[in-house]
C-alpha positions in Angstrom: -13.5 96.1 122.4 -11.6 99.4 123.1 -12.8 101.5 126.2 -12.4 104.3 123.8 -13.3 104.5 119.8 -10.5 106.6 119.2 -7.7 105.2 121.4 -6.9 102.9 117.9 -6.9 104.3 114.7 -5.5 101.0 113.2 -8.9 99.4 112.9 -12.7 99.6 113.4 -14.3 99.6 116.6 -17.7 100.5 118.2 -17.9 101.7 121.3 -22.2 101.8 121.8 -23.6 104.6 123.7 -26.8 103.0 124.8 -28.8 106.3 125.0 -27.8 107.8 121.5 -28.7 104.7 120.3 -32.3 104.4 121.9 -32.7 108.1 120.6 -31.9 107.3 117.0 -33.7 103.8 117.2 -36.8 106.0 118.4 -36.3 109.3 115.7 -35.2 107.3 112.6 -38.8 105.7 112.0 -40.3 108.8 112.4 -38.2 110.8 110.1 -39.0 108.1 107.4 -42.3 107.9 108.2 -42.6 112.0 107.7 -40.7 111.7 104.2 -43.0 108.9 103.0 -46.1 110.9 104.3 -45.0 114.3 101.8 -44.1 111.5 99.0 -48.0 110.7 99.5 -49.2 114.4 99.9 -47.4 115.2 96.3 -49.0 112.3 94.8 -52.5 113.2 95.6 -51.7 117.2 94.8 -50.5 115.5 91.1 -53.8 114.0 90.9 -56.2 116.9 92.2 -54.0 119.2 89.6 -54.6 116.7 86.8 -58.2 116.7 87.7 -58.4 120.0 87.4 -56.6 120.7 84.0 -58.5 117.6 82.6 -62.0 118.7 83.7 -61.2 122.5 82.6 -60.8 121.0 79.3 -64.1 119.9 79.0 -67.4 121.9 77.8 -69.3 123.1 80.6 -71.8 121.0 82.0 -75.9 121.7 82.0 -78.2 120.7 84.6 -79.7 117.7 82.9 -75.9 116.2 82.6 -75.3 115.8 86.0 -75.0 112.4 87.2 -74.6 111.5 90.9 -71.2 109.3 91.9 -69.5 110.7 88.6 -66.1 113.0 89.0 -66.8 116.3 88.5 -64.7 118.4 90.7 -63.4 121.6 88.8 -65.5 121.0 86.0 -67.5 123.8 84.2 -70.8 124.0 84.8 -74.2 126.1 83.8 -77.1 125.9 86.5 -80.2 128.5 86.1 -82.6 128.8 89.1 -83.0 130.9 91.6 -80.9 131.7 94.5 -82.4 131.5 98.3 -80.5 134.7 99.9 -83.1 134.4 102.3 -81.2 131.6 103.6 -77.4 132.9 103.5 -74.5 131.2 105.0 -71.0 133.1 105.8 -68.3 130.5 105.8 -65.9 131.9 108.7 -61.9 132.5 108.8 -61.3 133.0 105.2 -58.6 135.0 105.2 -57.4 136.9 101.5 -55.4 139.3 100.9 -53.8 139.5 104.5 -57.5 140.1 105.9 -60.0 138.2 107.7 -63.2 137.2 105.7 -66.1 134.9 105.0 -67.3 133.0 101.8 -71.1 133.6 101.1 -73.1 130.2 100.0 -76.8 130.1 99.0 -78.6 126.9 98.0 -79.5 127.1 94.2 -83.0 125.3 93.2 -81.8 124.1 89.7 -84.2 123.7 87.1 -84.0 120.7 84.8 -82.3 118.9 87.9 -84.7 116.7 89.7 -84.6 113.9 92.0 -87.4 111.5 93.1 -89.8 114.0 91.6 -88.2 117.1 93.7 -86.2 119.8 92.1 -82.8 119.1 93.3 -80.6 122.0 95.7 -76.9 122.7 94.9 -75.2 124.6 97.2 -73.7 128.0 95.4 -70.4 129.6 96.4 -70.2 133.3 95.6 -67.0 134.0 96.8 -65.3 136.2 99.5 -66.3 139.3 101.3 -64.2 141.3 104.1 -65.5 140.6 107.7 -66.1 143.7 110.1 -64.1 144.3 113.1 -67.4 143.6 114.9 -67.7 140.2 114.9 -71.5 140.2 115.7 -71.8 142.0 112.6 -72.4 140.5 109.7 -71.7 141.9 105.7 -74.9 143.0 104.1 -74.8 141.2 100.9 -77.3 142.6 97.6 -79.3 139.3 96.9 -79.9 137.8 93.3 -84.1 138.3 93.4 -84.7 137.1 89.7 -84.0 133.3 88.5 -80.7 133.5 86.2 -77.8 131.3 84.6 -74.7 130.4 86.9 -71.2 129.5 85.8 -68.7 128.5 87.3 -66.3 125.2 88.6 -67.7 122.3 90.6 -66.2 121.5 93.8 -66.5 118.7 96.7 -64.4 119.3 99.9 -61.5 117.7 99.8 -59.7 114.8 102.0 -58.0 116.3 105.1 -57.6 119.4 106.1 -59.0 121.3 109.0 -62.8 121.7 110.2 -63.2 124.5 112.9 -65.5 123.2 115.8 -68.7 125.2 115.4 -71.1 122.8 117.5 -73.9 123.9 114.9 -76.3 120.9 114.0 -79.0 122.6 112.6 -79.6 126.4 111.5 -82.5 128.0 113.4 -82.0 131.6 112.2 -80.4 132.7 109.0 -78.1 134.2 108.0 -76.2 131.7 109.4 -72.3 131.9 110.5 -69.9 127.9 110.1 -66.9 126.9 110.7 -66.9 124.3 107.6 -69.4 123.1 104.9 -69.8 120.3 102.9 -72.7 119.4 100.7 -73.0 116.4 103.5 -73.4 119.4 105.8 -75.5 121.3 104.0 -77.9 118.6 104.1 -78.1 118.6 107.9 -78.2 122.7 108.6 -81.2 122.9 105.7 -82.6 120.0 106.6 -83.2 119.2 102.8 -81.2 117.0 100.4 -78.2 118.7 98.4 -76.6 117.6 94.8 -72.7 115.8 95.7 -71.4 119.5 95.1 -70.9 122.7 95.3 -71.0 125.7 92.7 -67.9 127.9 92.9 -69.5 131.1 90.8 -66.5 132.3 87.8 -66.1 136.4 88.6 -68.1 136.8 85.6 -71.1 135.0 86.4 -74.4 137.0 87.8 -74.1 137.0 91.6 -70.2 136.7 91.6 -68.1 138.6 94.3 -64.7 138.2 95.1 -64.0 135.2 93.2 -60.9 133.1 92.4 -59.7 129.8 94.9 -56.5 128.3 94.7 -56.5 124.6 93.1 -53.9 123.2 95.7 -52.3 125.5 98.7 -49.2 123.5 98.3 -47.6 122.8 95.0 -46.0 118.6 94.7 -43.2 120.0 93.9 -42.6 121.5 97.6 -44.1 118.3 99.4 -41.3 116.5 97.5 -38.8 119.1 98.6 -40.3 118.5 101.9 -39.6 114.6 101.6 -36.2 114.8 100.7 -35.4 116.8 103.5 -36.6 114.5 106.4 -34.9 112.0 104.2 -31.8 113.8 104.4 -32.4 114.4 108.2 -32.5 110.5 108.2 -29.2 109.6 106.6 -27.5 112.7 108.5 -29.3 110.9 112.2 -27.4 107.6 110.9 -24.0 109.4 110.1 -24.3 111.1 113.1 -25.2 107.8 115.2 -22.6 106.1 113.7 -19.9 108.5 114.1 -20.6 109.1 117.9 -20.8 105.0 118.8 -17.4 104.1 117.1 -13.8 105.4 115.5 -14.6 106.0 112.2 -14.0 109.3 111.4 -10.1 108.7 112.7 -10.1 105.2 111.4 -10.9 106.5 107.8 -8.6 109.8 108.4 -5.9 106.8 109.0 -7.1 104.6 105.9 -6.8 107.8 103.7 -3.1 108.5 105.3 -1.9 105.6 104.6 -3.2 105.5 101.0 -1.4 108.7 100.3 
């Protein structure tokens, strides 16, 4: 072996430099790893935007159609009862249109929805309002005070993502500010039982504000995007390794002389 790669141009040699090797042995997994993660990421994004189009497709759903364990996320649906603004949450850091917000959910008593002989809660999304620069203050938001029919999508939070922190275990005095909600958590901070989902209200539908939720933030198409460029960063790290641990940039330079 040549004390220098490039002191023959004749022939391959390696000359190994121990530390770019240790650094590409230790990078190259994780470059992989990161494009095989977005590969996943698109694939679930396909499927929660072919959930989506296929349940938009199908006729709304009434109370007494509901069925616990079954998919419904983005489907239609038709609820009547009576909203409890008494007991109003404001989901925090919802930012739209370039300003700080919350999302207002009441709980929904459905009627024709009952479970072990108890009218069953869902937990109703009205949408977005702007928060005040006083952050002790909270929106005043008109109330629904007569029972009434609610449309729009259902929805079930999602797998991963971020949940801010809010150390709240149980609402004492409403309304009541969160970091996250879930119909899991909704549960707990009611301290009653809540159907699987919630109802994300259609800007049409009585007690609707600012309305209108994004089905994915990221399109599959970018997380592929994404996974071809840490693959790329891959094969570049191994041209790269190779390249600086042997001749053979100036052996192929002399290969490609010789052929000409």
């Amino acid at each position: 072996m040549s004390s220098d790669p490039q002191s023959s141009n004749e022939k391959f040699e390696w000359q190994l430099n121990t530390k770019i090797i240790i650094f590409s042995l230790l990078l190259f997994p994780v470059l992989v790893t990161l494009g095989f993660w977005q590969l996943d990421r698109a694939e679930q994004k396909r499927d929660i935007v072919n959930d989506f189009i296929a349940n938009q497709q199908a006729a709304p759903l009434r109370a007494r159609q509901l069925v616990q364990g079954r998919n419904y996320q983005y489907r239609s649906a038709l609820l009547r009862g009576s909203l409890d603004g008494e007991r109003r949450i404001f989901l925090d850091n919802r930012v739209k249109y370039g300003r700080p917000g919350y999302e207002v959910l009441e709980p929904l008593l459905i009627d024709d929805l009952q479970q072990d002989g108890q009218q069953q809660r869902i937990l109703v999304n009205r949408g977005w309002v702007p928060a005040s620069l006083n952050r002790n203050q909270l929106p005043e938001i008109e109330s629904v005070e007569v029972k009434a029919v609610f449309r729009g999508n259902l929805y079930r939070q999602l797998r991963g993502g971020y949940r801010l922190d809010d150390g709240i275990k149980k609402v004492t005095q409403w309304p009541s500010r969160v970091g996250w909600i879930s119909a899991e958590r909704s549960s707990t901070l009611f301290d009653e039982p809540f159907y699987g989902y919630q109802l994300r209200l259609d800007a049409d539908s009585v007690g609707a504000l600012d309305t209108g939720w994004p089905t994915v933030s990221v399109q599959p198409q970018k997380h592929t995007g994404y996974a071809v460029q840490w693959f790329a960063m891959a094969v570049v790290l191994l041209m790269m390794t190779l390249t600086a641990n042997s001749n053979i940039v100036y052996w192929l330079k002399r290969k490609y002389q010789a052929r000409a």
